[in-house]
N, C-alpha and C positions, 0 to 999 in steps of 0.2 A: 584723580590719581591714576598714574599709568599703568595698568596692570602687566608685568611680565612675569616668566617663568626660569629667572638663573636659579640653577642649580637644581633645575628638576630635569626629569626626566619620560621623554613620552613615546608610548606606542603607539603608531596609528595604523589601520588595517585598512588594505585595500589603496594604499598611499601613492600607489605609479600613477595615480591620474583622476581629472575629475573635482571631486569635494575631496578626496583623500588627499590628496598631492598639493590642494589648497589649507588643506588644516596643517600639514606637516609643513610646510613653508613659512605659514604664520606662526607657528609654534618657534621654530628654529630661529624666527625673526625677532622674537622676544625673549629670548635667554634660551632655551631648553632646551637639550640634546632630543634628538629623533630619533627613532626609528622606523623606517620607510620599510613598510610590508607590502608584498604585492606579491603574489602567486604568478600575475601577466598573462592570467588566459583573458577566453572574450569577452564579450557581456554574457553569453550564455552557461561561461565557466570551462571554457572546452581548453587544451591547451595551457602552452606555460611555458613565461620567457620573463627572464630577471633585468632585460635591456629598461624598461619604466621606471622602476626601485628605484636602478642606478643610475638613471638622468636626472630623479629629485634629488638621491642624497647629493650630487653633483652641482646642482643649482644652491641647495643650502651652502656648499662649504662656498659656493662663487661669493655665497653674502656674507662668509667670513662667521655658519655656524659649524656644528658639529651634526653627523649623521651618519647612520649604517643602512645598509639594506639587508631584508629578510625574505626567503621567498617562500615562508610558511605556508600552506594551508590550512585556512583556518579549522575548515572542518577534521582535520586532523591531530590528535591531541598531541600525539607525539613530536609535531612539526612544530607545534604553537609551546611546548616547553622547552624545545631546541631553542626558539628564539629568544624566550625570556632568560633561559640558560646564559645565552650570549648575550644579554641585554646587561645581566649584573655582574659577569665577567669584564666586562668593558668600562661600565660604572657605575658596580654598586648598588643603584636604586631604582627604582620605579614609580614613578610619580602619578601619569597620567595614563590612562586608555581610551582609545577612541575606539570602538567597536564599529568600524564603516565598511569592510569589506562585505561586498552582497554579487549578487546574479542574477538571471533575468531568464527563466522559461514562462514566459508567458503563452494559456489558452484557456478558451473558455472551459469550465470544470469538466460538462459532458466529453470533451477531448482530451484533457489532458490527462496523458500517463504518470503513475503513481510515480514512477522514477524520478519523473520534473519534479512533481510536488514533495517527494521526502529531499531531494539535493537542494531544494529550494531553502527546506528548513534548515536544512545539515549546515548549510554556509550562511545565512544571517543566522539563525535561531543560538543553534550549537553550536556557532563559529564564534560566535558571544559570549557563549559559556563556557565554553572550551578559554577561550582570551582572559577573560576574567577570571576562571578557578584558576589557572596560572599565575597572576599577578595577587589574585587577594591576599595569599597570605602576606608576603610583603607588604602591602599596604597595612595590614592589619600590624605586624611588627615593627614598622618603621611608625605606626599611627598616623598617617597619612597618605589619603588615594583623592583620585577623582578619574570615576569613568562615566564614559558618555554609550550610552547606544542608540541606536540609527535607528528610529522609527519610520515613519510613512503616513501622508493621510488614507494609502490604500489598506492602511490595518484598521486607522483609525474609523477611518469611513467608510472603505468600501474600493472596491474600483472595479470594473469589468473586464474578464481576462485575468483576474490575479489574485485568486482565490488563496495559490500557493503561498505568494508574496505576502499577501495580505494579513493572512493567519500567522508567517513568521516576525511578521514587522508589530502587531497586536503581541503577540508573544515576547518580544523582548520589553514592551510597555510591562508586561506581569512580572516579569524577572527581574524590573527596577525598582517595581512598586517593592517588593520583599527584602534588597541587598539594600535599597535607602535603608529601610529600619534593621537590620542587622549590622550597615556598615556606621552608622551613627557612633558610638560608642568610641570607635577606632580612628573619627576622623576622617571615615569615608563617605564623599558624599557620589551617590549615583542619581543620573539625569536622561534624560532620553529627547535625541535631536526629531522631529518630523520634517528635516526637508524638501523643498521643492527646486530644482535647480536643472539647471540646462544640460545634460554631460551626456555620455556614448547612450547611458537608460535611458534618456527622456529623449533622444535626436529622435526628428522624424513625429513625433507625437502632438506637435504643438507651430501654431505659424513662424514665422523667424523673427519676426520685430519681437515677440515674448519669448523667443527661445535667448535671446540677446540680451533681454533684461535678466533674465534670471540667470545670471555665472555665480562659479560657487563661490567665489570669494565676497559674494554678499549673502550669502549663508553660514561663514567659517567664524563670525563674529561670534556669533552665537556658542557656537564650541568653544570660543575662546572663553567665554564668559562661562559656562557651564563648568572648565577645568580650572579656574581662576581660585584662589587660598578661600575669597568668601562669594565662592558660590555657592547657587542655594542647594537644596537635595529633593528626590522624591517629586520631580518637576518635568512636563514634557514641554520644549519650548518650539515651537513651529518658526522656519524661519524662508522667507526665499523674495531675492529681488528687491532688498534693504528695508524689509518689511520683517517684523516679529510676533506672535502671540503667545498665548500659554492656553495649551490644550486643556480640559481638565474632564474629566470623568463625574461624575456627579448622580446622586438616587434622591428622587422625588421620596416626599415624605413620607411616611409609612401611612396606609389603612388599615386600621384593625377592623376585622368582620366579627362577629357575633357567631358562635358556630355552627347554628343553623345555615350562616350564609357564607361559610367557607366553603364555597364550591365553586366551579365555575361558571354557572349562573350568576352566582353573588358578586365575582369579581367581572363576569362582565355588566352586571346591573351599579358597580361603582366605579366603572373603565376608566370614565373623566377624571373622576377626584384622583382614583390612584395614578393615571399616566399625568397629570396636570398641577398635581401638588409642586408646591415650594419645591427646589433644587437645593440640596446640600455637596460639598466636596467631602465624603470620610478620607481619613488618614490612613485607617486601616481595617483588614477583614472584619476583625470583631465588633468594631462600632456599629455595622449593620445591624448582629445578631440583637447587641445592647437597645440599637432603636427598635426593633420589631418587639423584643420581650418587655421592654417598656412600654411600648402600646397596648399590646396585649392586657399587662400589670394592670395598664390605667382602664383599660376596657371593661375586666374583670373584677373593679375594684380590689386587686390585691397589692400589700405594700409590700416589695421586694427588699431583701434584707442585705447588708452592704453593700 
């Protein structure tokens, strides 16, 4: 079945170029009004020019869709309900958000200035949350959303140089994990993208035969699928260079010590078992609390009552 989007409606951040300007294209291409945000400063976020907005919204209407440009800052809250202001002025509803607008001060920690590292956060972290307290409640009223946010494997994993990055891109992983289980009820499902893909962030970082493979329009699938009526929620899907996985988070299984050897002597005299135990995925915070008190229970021989 061919999944498209008539009669929805979607925001995408950061859309003048890159993977934004590829998710808004494909979105437009399958039914659904756009909206093309782009602030148009550089990659390090300096400056501001609405010329990229309105080259995309310009290429959608050449294929005969619908589109606006916005030249929000994300990290501005006031900017980001100006645009959803004009969003339902124009049509009513809000279907999708793409949370893709990001920036790039990259240095190693002992260098970098606090200022890099808080703008860093302000425009992925808070430029996400800013995006989405704006649209949720619609979603919630209308009973139906799907937002996507731009993760990283530099949150997920690590990366050198990008301490700042890294900690905002981990950050929007925790802020999906919570609005999945809050937006459920209402029909919202929230998802989180990690990809890898060739654009002004990654020029220069990588040989050119791999900078070639990885365009973002073999990344945008994945968002399409993520906003789609039966996608799933509570999902990070990794995507780059027609390649997919699903990341996932996972706690080794619980050891209970005996309380003589709850110290850390005891946990390092049982390192193995605990770092080496079975992998589980939990759904959510409290299932941990649930497996360690049930260890405990069983450790103690006490039977826990409901």
């Amino acid at each position: 079945m061919t999944i498209r989007y008539d009669g929805k409606v979607a925001i995408v951040t950061g859309a003048g170029g890159g993977l934004g300007r590829s998710h808004a294209i494909e979105l437009a291409k399958r039914g659904a009004k756009v909206v093309v945000n782009d602030l148009g400063g550089s990659v390090s976020g300096e400056g501001q020019n609405s010329e990229a907005a309105l080259a995309v919204v310009a290429e959608i209407e050449a294929l005969g869709g619908e589109a606006m440009a916005h030249p929000a800052n994300v990290a501005v809250m006031e900017q980001v309900e100006d645009m959803v202001s004009q969003t339902m002025s124009a049509w009513g509803r809000i279907d999708i958000l793409v949370n893709n607008a990001g920036i790039l001060r990259d240095k190693s920690f002992i260098k970098m200035e606090m200022a890099d590292f808080k703008l860093v956060l302000d425009v992925h972290l808070m430029g996400s949350v800013n995006c989405t307290k704006a649209v949720w409640e619609i979603m919630k009223n209308q009973e139906y959303g799907r937002i996507v946010m731009t993760s990283s494997s530099s949150g997920l994993y690590g990366n050198f140089g990008q301490s700042n990055y890294g900690a905002a891109k981990l950050g929007v992983v925790g802020f999906m994990n919570t609005l999945a289980q809050e937006g459920a009820k209402y029909n919202i499902r929230v998802n989180a993208l990690a990809p890898t893909a060739g654009t002004r962030m990654t020029e220069g970082l990588m040989s050119e035969q791999a900078f070639n493979l990885l365009t973002p329009e073999t990344v945008t699938p994945a968002v399409l699928y993520l906003v789609a009526e039966d996608a799933p929620t509570h999902t990070i899907l990794a995507a780059g260079a027609g390649a997919y996985a699903v990341a996932k988070i996972v706690e080794t299984e619980s050891v209970w010590l005996p309380e003589g050897e709850q110290t850390p002597e005891g946990i390092a005299a049982h390192w193995d078992q605990i770092a080496n135990g079975q992998e589980t995925q939990l759904k959510a915070g409290f299932e941990q609390t649930f497996r360690m008190v049930g260890k405990a229970a069983e450790g103690l021989g006490i039977k826990l009552e409901g």
